[in-house]
C-alpha positions in Angstrom: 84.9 153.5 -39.3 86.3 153.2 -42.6 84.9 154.4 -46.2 86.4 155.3 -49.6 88.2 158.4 -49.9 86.2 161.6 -52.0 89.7 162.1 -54.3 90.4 159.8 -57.1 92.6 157.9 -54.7 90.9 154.9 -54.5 92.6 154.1 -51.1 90.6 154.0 -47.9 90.1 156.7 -45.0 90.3 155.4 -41.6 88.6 157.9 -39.1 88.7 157.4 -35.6 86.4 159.1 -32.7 87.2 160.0 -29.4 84.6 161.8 -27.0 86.6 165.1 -25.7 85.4 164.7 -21.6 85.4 168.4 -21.9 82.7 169.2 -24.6 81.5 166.4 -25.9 83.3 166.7 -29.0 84.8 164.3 -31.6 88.6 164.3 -33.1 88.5 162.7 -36.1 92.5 161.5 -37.7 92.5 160.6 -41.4 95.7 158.7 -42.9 97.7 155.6 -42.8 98.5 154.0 -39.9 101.4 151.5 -39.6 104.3 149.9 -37.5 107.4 148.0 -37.9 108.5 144.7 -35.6 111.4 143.3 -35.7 112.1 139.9 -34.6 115.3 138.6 -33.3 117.0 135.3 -32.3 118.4 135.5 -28.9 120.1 133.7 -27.2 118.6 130.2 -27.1 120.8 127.8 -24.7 123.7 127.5 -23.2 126.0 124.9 -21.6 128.5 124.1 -19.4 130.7 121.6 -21.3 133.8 121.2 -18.9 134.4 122.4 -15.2 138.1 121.9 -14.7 140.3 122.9 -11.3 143.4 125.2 -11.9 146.5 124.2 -10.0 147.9 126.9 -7.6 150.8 127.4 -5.7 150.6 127.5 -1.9 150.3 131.3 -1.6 147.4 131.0 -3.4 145.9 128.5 -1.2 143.1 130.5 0.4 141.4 130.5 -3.4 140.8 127.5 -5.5 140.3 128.5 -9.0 137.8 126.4 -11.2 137.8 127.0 -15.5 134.3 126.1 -16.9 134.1 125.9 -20.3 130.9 127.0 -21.6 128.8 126.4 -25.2 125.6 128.4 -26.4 123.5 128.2 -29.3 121.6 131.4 -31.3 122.6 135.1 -31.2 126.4 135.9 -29.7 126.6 136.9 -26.2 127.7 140.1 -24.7 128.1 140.1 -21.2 128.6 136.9 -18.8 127.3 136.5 -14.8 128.2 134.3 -12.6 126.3 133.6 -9.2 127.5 131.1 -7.0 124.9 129.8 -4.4 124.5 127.2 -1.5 123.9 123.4 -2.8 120.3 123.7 -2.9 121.0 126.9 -5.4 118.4 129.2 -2.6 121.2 131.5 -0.9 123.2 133.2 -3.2 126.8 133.4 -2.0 128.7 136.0 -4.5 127.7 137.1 -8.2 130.2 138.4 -10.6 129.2 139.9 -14.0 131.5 140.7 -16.8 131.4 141.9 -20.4 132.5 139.3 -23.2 133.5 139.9 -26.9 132.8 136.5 -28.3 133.4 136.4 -32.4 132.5 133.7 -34.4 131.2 130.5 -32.5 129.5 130.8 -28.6 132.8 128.8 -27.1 134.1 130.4 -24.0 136.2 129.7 -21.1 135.0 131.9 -17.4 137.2 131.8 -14.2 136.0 131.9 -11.0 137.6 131.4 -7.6 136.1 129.9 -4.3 137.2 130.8 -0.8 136.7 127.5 1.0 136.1 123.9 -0.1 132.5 122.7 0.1 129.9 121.9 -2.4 128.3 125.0 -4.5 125.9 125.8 -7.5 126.6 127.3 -10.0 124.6 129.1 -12.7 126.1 131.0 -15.9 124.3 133.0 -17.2 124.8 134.7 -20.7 123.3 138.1 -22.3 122.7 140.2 -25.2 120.5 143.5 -25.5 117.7 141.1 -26.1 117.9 137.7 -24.2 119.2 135.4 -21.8 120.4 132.0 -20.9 121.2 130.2 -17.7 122.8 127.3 -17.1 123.6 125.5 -13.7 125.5 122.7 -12.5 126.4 121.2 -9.0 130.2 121.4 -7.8 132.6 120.2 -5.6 135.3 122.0 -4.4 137.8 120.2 -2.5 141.0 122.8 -1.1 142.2 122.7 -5.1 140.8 120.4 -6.8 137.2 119.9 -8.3 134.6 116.9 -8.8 
């Protein structure tokens, strides 16, 4: 319930009853309630921009090394995972997470390395305390080189 305070405080008294499953009794709180929410931007998108193979020497062979080049928009992210799956995107092969310092604009370059040729997806996903953003893209991994 609320009614006018008795002192010359014009303000009103909020009182609020609870029943006491012990006695039957009432607790009654007077005074000002409040609370404080703060709203924050996130991370709203992101996207891959380039996916480019790295050349390697023969004793690197066994790995082909792929740069993608990635974009987001909103708040600055903080940490970076990558999981590589099967080309449907349902088993996940290998996930890799890593912490980023990015400054002024969300451009960023990841490196990741594949074991055998074939055909993956791949989804980058970036983080801050507060939100996340995925992005995914189909590629082709060819002993090298990438489609």
């Amino acid at each position: 319930t609320t009614e006018p305070s008795s002192d010359s405080d014009s303000s009103p008294t909020v009182e609020s009853g609870e029943d006491n499953p012990d006695g039957g009794c009432h607790i009654y709180r007077n005074g000002y309630y409040g609370s404080n929410i703060d709203v924050v931007e996130g991370i709203l998108e992101v996207n891959i921009i380039q996916m480019t193979s790295i050349q390697t020497t023969e004793s690197q062979a066994e790995n082909s090394l792929v740069d993608f080049v990635v974009t987001c928009q909103g708040s600055l992210p903080t940490d970076v995972c990558t999981v590589v799956s099967d080309p449907t995107c349902q088993v996940s092969k290998s996930m890799v997470c890593d912490p980023i310092v990015v400054t002024d604009e969300c451009l960023l370059t990841i490196r990741r390395a594949f074991e055998e040729p074939g055909t993956y997806c791949i989804n980058i996903t970036l983080g801050d305390d507060t939100s996340q953003a995925l992005a995914s893209a189909l590629i082709s991994v060819n002993g090298g080189e990438s489609t």
